[in-house]
N, C-alpha and C positions, 0 to 999 in steps of 0.2 A: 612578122616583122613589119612594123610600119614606119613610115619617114617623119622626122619632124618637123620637116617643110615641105608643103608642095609648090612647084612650080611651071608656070606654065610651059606646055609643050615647045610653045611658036619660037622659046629663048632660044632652044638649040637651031631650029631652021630659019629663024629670019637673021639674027645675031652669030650663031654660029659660035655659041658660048656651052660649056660642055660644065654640066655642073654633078659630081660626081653622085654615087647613090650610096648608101649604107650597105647594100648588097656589092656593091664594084668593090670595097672596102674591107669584105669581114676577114679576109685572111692576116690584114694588120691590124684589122681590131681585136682577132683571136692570139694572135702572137704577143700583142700590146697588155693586153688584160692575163694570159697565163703569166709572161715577165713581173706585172704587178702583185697575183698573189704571189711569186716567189721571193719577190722583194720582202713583202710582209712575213713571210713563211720564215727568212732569214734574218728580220728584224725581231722575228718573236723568239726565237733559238738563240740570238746572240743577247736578249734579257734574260733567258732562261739559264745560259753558260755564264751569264755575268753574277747572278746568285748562287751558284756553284763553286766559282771565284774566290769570291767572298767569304762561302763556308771554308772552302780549302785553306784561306787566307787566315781566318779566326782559328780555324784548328792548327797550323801549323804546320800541316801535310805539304812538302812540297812536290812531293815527287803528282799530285794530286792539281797545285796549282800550276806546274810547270805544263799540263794536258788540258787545262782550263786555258792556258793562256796561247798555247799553241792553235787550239780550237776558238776563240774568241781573234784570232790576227786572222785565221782560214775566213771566218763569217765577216769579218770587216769587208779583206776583199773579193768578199761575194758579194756582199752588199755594194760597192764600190763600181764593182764591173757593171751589178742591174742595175746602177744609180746610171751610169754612163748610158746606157743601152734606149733606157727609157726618158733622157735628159733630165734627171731630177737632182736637182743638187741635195746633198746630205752635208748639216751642219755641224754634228757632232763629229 
């Protein structure tokens, strides 16, 4: 791992200015990036439930759409809570 800034030593002992490192950090960058693929992970299952939807919809099955739709409000808010978690506003 390398940093993508260096800075001089003397900042923290003449200044007394404490400038964080990517290593003081990885356990929120590890928590921060799992949340995101989940996010994603949840955004692509609730396209995949959404063409599912659809089919159910065009066929006329309901007892089919009623488990599309229950499963597509579950993924909303999942999606909702990791939108929260990782401050990303979702517009749709």
């Amino acid at each position: 791992m390398t940093p993508r800034y260096d800075t001089s030593p003397h900042w923290g002992d003449k200044f007394h200015i404490h400038i964080p490192k990517e290593k003081d950090m990885l356990n929120e960058m590890a928590l921060s990036n799992v949340l995101r693929l989940k996010f994603r992970v949840v955004q692509k299952m609730m396209e995949d439930n959404l063409q599912k939807l659809k089919l159910a919809e065009a066929s006329g099955n309901l007892e089919e759409l009623d488990k599309a739709l229950e499963m597509q409000t579950g993924l909303k808010k999942a999606e909702s809570e990791l939108a929260g978690s990782l401050g990303i506003v979702v517009a749709k």
